[in-house]
C-alpha positions in Angstrom: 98.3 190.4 200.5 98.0 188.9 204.0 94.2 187.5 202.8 95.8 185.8 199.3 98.8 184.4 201.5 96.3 182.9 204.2 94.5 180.9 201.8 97.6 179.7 200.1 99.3 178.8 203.7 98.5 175.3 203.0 99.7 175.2 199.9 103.2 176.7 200.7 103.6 174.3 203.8 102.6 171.1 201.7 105.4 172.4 199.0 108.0 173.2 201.6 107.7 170.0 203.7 107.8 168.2 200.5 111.0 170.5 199.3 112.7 169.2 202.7 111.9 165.8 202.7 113.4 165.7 199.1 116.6 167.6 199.9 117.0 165.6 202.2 116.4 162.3 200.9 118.8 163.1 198.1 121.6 164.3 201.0 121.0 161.1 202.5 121.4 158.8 199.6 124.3 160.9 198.3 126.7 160.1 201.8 125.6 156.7 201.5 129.1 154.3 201.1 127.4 151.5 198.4 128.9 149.3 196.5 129.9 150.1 193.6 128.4 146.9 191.7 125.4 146.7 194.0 123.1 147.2 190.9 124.8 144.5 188.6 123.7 141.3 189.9 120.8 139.6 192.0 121.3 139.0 195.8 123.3 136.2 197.1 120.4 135.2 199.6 118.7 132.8 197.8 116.3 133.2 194.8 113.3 134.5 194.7 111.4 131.9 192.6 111.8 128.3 193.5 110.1 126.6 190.4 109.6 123.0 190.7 112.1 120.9 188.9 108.9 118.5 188.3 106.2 121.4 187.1 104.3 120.2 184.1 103.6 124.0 183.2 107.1 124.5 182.0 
């Protein structure tokens, strides 16, 4: 038992630290106060494209 568990340490810690980070990412996200239309529409900062009003490829 203690030889099958040594080898498969790494294994176990890899899955738990993933198991943790993911609990807690999901605990994180789930406090978070966002808007409730955050997803609906584009940022207000600017675009993200400028195109040329004078581009001959349009």
């Amino acid at each position: 038992m203690r030889e099958s568990l040594s080898r498969h340490f790494d294994v176990v810690v890899v899955v738990w630290v993933l198991t943790l980070a993911l609990g807690w990412s999901l605990v994180t996200l789930s406090r978070a106060q966002l808007p409730g239309d955050q997803w609906s529409g584009a940022q207000q900062n600017g675009p993200a494209w400028v195109i040329p009003s004078g581009d001959p490829a349009q």
